[in-house]
Backbone bond lengths (Angstrom), bond angles and torsions (degrees), N, CA, C in turn:
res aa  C-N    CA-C-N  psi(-1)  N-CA   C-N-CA  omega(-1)  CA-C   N-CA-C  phi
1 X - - - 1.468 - - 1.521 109.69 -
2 X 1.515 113.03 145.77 1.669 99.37 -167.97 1.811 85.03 -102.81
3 X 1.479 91.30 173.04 1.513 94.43 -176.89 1.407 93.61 -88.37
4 X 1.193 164.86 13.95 1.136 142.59 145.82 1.940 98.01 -65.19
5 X 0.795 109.44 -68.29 1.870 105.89 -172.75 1.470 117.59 -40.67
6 X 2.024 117.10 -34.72 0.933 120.45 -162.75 1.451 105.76 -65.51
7 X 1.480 123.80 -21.24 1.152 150.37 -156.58 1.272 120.08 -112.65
8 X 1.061 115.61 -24.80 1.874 125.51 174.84 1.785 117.00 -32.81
9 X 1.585 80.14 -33.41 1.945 83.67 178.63 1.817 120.36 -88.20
10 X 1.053 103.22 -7.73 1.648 103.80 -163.39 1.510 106.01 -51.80
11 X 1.547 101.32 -58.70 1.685 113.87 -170.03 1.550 95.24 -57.56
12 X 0.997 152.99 -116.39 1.450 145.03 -155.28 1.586 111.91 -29.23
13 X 1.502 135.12 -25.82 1.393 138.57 169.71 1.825 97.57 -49.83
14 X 1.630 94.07 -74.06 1.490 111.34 -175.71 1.646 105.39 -42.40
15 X 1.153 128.50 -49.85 1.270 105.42 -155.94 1.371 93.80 -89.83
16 X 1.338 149.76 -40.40 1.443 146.48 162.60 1.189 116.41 -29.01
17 X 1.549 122.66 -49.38 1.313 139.43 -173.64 1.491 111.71 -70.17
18 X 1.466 106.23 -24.71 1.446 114.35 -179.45 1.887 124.25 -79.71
19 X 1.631 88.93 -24.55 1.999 112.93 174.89 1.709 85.80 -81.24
20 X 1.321 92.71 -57.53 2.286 72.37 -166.68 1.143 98.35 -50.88
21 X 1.375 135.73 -65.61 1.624 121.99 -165.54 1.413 109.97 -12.69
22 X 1.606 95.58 -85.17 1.118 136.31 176.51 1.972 111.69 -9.94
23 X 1.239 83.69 -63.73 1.895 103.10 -179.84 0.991 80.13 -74.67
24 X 1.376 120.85 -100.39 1.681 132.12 -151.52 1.445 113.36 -26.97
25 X 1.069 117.72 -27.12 1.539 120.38 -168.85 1.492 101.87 -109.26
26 X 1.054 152.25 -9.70 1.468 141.54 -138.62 1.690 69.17 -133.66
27 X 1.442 145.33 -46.64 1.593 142.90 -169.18 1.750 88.88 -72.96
28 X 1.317 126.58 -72.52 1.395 105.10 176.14 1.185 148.04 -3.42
29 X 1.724 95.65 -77.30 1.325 124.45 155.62 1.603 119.46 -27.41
30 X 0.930 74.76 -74.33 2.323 97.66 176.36 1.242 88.79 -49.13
31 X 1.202 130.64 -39.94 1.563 109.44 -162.07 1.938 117.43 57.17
32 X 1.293 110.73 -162.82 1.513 116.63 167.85 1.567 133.05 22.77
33 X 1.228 143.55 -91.41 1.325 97.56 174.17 1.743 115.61 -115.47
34 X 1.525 112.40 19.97 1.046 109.71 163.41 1.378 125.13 -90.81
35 X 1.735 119.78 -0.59 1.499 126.59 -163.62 1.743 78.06 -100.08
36 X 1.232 115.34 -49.63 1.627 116.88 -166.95 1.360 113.49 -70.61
37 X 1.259 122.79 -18.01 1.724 122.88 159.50 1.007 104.67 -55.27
38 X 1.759 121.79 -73.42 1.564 134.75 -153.38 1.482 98.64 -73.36
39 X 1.404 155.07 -11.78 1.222 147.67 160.69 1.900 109.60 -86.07
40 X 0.743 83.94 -13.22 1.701 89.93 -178.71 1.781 100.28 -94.07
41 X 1.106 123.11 -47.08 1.586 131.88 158.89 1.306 104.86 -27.65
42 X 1.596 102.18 -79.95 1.320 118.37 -164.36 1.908 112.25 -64.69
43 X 1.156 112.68 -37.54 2.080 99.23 156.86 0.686 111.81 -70.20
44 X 1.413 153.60 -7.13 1.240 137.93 178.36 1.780 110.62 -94.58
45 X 1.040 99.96 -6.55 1.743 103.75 -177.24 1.574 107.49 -118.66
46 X 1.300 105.76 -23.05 1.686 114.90 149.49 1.374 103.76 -53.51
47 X 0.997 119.73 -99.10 1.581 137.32 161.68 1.578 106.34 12.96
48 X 1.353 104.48 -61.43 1.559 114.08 -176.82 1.467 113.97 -68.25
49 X 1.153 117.01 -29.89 1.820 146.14 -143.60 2.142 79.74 -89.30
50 X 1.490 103.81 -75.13 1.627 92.02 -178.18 1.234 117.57 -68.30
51 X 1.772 132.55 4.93 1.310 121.06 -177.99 1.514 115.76 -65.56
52 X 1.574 90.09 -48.64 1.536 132.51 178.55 1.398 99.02 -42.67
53 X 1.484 124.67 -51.16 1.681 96.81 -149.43 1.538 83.42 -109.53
54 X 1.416 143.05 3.36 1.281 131.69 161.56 1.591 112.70 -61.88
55 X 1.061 92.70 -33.86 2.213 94.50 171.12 1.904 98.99 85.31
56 X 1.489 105.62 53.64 1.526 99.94 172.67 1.353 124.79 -74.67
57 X 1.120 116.70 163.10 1.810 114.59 -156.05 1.445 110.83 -68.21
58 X 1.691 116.60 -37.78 1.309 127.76 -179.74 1.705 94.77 -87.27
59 X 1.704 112.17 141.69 1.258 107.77 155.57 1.247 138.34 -95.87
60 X 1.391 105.14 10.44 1.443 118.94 166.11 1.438 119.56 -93.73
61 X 1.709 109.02 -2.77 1.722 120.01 -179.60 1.488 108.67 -47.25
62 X 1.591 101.04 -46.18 1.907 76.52 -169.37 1.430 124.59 -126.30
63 X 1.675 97.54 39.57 1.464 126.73 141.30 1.568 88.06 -58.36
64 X 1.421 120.50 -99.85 1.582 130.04 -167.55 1.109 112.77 -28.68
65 X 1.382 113.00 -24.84 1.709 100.19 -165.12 1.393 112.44 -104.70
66 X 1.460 115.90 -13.41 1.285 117.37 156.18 1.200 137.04 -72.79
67 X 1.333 115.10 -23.90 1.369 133.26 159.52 1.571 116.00 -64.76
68 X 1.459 111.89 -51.33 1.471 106.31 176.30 2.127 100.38 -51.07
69 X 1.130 105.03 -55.06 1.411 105.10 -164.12 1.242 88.83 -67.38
70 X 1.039 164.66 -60.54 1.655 134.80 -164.28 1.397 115.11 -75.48
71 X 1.197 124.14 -4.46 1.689 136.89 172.26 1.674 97.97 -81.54
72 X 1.334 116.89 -51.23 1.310 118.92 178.59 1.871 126.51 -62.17
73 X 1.300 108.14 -29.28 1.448 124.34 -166.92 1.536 78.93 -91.45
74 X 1.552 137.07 -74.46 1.562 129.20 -153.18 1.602 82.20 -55.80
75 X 1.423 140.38 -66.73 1.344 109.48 -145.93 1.685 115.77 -95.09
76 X 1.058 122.11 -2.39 1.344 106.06 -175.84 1.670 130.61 -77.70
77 X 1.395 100.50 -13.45 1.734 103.97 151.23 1.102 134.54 -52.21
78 X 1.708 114.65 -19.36 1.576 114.24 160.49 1.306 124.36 -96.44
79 X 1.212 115.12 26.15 1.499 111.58 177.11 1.791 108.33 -97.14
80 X 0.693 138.21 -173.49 1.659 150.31 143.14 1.303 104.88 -49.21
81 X 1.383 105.33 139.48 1.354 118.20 179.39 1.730 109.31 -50.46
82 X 1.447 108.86 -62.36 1.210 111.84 -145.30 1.943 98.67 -79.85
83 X 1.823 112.04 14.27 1.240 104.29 165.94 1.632 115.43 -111.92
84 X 1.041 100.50 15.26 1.472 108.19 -162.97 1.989 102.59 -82.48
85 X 1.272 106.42 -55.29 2.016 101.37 169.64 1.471 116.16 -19.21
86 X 2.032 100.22 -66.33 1.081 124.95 -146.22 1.671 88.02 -74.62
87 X 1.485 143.52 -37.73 1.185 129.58 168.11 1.060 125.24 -58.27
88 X 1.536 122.89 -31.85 1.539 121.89 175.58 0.978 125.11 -73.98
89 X 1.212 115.59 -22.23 1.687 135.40 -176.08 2.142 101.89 -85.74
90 X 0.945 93.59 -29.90 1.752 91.13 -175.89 1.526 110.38 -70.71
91 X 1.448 118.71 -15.45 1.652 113.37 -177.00 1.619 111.31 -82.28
92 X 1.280 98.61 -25.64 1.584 107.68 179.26 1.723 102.55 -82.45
93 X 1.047 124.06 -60.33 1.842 115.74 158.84 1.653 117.40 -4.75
94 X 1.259 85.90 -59.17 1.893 107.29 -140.25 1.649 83.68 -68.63
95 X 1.631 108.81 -54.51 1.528 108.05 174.78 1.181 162.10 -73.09
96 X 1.521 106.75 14.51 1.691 161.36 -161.05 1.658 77.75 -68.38
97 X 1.565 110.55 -68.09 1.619 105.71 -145.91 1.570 97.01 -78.43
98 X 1.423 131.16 0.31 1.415 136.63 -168.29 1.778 105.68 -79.27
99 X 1.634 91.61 -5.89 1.729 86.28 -178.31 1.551 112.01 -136.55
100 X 0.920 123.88 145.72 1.901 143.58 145.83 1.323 121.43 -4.96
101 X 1.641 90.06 -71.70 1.579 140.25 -134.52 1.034 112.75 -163.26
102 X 1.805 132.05 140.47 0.918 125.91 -167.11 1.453 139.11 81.01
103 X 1.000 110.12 -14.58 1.921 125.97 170.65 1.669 94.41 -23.53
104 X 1.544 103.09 -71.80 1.898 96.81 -162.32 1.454 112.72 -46.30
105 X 1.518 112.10 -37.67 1.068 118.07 -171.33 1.583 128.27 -61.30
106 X 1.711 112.01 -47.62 1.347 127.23 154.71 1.539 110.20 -46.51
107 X 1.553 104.93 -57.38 1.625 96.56 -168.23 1.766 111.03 -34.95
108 X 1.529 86.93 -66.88 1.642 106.06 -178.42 1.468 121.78 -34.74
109 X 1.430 109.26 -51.08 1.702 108.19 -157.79 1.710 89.13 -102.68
110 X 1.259 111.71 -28.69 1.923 90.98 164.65 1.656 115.92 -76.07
111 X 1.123 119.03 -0.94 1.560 113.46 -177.22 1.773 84.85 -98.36
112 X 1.220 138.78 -2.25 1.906 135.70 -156.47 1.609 75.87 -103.05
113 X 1.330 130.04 -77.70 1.440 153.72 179.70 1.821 110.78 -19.63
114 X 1.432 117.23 -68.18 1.380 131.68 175.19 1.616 115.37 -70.80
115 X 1.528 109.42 -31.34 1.553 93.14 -174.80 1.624 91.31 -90.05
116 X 1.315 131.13 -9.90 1.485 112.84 -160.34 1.520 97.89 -114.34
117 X 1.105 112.91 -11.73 1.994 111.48 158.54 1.857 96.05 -71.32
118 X 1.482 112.80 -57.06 1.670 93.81 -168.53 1.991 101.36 -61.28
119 X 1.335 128.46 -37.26 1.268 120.15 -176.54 1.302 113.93 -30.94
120 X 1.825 111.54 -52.83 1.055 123.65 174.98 1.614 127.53 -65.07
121 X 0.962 128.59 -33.22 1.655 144.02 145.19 1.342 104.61 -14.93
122 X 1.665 93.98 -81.57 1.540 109.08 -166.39 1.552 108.43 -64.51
123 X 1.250 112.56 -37.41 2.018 116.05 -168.80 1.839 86.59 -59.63
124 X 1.135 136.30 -62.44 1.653 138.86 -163.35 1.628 93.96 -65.48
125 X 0.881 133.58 -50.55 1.387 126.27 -151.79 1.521 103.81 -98.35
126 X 1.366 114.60 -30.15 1.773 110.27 -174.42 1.528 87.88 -96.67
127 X 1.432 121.19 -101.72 1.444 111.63 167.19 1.600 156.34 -4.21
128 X 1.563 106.65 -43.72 1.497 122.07 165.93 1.623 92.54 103.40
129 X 1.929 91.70 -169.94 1.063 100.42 -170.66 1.846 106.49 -82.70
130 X 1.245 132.58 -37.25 1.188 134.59 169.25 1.295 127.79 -13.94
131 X 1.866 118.22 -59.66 1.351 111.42 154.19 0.882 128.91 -93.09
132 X 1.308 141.99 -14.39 1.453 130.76 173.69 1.534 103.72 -73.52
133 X 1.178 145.56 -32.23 1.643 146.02 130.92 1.349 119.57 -6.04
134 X 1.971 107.11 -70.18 1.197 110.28 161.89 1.696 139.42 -59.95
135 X 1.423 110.63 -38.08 1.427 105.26 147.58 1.491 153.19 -32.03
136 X 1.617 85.60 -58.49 1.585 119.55 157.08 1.617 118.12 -38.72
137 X 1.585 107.20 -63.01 1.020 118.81 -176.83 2.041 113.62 -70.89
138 X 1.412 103.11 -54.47 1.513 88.80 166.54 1.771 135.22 -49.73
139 X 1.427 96.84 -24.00 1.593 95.07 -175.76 1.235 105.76 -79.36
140 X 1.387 113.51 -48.34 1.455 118.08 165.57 1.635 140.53 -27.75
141 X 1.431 91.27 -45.73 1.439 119.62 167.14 1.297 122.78 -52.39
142 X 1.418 93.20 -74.32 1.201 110.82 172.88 1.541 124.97 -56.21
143 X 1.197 134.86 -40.32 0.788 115.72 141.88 1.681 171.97 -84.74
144 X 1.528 88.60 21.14 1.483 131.79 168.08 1.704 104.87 -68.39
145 X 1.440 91.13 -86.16 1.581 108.68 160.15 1.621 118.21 -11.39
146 X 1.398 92.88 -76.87 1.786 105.55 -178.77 1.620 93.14 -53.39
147 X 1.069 144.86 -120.22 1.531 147.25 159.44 1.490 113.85 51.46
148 X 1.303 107.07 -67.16 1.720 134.79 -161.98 1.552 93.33 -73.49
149 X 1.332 117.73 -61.77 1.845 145.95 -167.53 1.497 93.45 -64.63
150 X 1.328 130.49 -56.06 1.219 123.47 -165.33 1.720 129.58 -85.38
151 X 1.666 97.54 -16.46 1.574 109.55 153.88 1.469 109.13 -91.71
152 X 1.148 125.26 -44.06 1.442 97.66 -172.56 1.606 117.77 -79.94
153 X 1.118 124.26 -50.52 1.704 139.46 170.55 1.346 108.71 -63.81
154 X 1.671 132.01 -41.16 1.887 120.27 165.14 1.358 83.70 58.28
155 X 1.465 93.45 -160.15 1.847 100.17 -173.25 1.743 94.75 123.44
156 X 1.528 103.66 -179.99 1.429 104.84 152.47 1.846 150.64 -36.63
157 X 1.457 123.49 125.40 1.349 104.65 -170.71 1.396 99.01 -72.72
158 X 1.380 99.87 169.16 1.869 124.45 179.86 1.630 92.73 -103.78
159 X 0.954 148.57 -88.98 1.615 134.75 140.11 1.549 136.95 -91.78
160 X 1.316 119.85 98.48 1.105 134.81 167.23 1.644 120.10 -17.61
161 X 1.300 85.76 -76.98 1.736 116.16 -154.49 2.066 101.98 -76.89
162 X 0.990 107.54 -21.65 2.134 127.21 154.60 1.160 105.73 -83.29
163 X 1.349 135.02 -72.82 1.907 136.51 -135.20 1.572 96.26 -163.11
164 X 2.254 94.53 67.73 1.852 83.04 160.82 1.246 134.50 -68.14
165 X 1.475 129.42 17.34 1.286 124.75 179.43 1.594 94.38 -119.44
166 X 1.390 140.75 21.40 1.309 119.52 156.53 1.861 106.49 -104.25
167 X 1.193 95.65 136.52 1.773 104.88 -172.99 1.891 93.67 -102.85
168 X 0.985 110.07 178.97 1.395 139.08 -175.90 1.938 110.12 -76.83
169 X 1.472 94.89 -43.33 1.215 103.56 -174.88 1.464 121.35 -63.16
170 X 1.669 114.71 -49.96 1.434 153.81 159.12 1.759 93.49 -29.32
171 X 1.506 109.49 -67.11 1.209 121.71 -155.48 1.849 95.26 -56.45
172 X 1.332 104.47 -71.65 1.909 114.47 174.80 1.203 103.46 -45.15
173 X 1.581 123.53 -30.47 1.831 93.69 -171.71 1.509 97.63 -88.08
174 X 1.352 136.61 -28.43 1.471 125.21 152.00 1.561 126.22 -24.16
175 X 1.080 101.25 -44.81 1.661 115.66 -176.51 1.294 106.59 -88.10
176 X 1.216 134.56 -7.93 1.258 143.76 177.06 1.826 108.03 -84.13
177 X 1.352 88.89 -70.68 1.691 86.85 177.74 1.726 115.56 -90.08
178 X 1.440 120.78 4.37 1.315 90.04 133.43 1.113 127.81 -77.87
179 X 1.805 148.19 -8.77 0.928 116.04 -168.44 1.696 90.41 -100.27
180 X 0.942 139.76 -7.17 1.824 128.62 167.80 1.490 106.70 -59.39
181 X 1.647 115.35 -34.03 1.461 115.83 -175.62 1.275 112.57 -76.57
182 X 1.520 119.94 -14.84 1.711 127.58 178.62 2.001 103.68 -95.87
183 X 1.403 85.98 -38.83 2.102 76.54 171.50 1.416 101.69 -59.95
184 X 1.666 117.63 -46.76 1.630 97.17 -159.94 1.684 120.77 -80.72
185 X 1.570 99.81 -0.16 1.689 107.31 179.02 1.652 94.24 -88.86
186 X 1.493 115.01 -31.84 1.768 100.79 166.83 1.257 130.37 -52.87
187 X 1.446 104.89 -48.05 1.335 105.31 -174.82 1.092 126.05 -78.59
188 X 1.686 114.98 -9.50 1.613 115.03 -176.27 1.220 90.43 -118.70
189 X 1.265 121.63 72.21 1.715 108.42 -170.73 2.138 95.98 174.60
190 X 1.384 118.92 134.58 1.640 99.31 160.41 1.418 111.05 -83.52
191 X 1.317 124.84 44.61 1.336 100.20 166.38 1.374 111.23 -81.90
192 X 1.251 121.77 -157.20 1.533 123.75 176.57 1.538 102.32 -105.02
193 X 2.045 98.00 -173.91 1.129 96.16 -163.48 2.163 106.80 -100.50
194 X 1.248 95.60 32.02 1.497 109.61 -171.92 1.078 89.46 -89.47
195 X 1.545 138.98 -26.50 1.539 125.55 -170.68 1.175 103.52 -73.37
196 X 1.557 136.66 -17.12 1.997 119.93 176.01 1.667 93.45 -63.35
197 X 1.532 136.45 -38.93 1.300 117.61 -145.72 1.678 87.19 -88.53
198 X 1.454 117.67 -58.99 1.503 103.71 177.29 1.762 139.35 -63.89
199 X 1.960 91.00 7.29 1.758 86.67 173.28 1.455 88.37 -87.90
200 X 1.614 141.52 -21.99 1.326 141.21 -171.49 1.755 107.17 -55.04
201 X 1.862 105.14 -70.62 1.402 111.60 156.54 1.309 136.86 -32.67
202 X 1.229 122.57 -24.78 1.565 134.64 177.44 1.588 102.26 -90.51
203 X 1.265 113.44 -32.47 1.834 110.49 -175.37 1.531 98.54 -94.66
204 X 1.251 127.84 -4.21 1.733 118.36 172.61 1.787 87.28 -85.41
205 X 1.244 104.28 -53.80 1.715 98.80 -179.85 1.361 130.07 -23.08
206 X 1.257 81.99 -60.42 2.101 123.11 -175.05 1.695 80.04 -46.70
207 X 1.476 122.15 -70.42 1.470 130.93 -145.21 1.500 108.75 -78.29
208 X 1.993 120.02 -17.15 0.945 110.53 164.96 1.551 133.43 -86.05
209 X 1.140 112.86 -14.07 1.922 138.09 143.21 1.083 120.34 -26.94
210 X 1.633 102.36 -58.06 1.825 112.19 169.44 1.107 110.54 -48.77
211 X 1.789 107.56 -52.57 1.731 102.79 -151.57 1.215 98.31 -67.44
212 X 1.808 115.04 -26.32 1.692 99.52 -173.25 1.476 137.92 -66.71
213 X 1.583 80.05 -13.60 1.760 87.12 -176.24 1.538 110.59 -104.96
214 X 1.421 107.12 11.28 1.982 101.73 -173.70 1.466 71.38 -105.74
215 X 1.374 148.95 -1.28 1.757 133.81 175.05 0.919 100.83 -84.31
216 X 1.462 130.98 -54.39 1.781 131.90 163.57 1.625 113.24 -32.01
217 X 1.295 96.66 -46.73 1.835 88.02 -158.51 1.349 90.38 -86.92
218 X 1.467 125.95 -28.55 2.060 112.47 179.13 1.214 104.52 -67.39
219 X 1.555 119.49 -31.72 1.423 98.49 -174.80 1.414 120.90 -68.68
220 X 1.692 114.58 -44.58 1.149 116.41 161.36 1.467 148.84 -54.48
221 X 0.902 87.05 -11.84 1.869 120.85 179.56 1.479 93.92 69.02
222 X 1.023 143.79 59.70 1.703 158.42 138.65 1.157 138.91 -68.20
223 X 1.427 130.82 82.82 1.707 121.18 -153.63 1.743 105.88 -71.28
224 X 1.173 102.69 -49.29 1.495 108.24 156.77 1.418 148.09 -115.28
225 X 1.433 142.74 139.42 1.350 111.81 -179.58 1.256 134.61 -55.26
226 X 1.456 117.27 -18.60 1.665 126.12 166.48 1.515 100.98 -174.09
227 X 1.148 121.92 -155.33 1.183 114.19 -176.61 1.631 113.16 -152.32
228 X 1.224 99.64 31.46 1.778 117.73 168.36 1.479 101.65 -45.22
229 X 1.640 133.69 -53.90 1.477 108.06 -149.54 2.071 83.83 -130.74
230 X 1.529 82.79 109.51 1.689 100.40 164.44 1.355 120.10 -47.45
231 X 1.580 120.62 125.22 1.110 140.70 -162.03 1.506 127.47 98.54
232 X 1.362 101.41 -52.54 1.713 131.40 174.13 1.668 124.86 -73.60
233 X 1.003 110.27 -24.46 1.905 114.18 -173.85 2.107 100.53 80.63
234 X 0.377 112.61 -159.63 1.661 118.48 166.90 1.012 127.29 -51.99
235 X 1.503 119.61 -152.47 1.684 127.61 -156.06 1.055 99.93 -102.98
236 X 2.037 122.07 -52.05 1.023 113.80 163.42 1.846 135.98 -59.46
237 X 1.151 113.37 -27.89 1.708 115.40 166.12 1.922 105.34 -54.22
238 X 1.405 99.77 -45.03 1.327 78.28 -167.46 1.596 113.60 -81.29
239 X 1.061 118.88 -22.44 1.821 132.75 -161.47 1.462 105.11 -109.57
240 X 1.273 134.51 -11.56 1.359 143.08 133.98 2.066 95.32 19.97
241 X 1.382 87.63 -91.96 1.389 121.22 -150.37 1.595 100.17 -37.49
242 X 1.751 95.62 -55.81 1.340 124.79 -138.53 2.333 75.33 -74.65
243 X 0.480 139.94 -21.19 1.753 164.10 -179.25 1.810 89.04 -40.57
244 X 1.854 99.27 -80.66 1.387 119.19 -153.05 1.227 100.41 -72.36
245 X 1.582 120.24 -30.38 1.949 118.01 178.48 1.495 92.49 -76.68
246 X 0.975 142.79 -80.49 1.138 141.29 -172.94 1.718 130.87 -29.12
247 X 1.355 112.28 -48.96 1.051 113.03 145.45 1.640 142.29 -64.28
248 X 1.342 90.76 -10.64 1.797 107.21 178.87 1.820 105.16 -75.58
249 X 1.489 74.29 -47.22 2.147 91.09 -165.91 2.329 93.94 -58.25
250 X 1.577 104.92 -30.84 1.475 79.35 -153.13 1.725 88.23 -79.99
251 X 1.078 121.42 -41.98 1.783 123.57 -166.55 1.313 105.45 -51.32
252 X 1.475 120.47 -55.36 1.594 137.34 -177.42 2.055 92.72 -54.11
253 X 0.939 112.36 -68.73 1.728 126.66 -173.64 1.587 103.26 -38.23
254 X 1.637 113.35 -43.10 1.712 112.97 -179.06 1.830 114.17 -85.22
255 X 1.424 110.88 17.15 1.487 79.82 -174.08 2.547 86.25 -151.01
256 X 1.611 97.20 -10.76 1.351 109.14 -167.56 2.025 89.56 -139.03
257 X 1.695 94.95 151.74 1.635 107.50 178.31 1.813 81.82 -95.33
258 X 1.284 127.51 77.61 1.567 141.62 173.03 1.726 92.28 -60.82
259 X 1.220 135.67 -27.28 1.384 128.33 -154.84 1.138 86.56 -108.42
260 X 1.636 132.89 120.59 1.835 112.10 146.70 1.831 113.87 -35.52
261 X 0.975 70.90 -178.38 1.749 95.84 165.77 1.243 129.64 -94.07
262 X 1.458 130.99 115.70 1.380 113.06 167.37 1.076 124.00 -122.68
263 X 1.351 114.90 127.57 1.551 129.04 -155.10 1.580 100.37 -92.30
């Protein structure tokens, strides 16, 4: 590969990457019901993003089914706790008969999609802006890091035969600057100093999200999930990551205090 090609994508990454900021960060910020629109948007076009490359029989299936899932993510924070599972779990039901082929597969990565959009719900709204910031910022990192490390340094793959373009190197420099992004939330922050090892754990997370969805798209033979955001392929290519931390933080959060404390 010449380094002009290796590179062909940066400029459209950068400037795409620069509108999500932009959004992504300015809805953060806002918190409340502008963070819960734009995450409710974004499952619902996820949602749509794996309908698409599952190959459902109707081609209007995941029009509907993306809509149910972003109808489901904006409202199920107002229900009662103990009804909230049983709602997230009913969109993946309903869409069982929407496919061929592939059922386990939908089940799975629409149950990854709904619990890790509400993770995110709850991390901004129960938590604050502090960790969902810090999240933000580790996945980010990390996958900057990985990106930069894995075109220029290459080297050995981390899995081949899933995600031949993630190398080993990519993977460690992920783990690298998440953990600079967990020293610098220590030090400007009272949490403790356990957050460098668990911003590390949250960016292997982040990186096992990826691998799940470059197995979806090899199996399907799909280079991207769509091609809404220039540079990136879709909603899922880019939010992948943010998937496996997110879902890590809520499972780890119900059974372990995974978050220090910040006083």
């Amino acid at each position: 590969m010449s380094v002009k090609s290796k590179w062909t994508d940066l400029q459209p990454r950068i400037l795409s990457a620069v509108v999500m900021l932009l959004v992504g960060g300015g809805a953060i910020w806002a918190g409340g019901l502008a963070f819960h629109l734009l995450v409710s948007v974004v499952a619902g076009l996820m949602v749509w993003e794996l309908a698409r490359m599952l190959g459902p029989k109707e081609t209007g299936s995941p029009i509907w089914l993306g809509l149910l899932g972003g109808a489901v993510t904006f409202g199920v924070v107002f229900l009662p706790p103990d009804a909230r599972l049983p709602v997230l779990i009913a969109p993946i039901i309903v869409g069982l008969s929407s496919f061929k082929q592939g059922r386990l597969i939908w089940s799975a990565y629409m149950a990854l999609i709904l619990l890790a959009c509400y993770s995110a719900l709850a991390l901004r709204g129960g938590a604050g802006l502090f960790w969902i910031g810090w999240l933000a910022a580790v996945v980010v990192m990390s996958d900057v890091a990985g990106y930069f490390a894995g075109r220029l340094l290459g080297g050995p793959k981390f899995w081949p035969k899933v995600s031949p373009k993630k190398t080993w190197s990519g993977t460690v420099a992920g783990w690298i600057g998440a953990a600079f992004v967990g020293y610098w939330f220590f030090e400007n922050s009272r949490a403790d100093e356990s957050l460098i090892l668990i911003s590390v754990i949250t960016a292997f997370a982040a990186q096992m999200g990826d691998i799940a969805e470059s197995a979806i798209k090899r199996k399907y033979g799909v280079k991207d999930s769509s091609n809404l955001i220039p540079g990136h392929g879709g909603f899922l290519d880019r939010f992948d990551g943010f998937l496996g931390a997110l879902l890590l933080v809520l499972i780890a959060g119900q059974f372990l205090a995974f978050l220090p404390e910040v006083r």
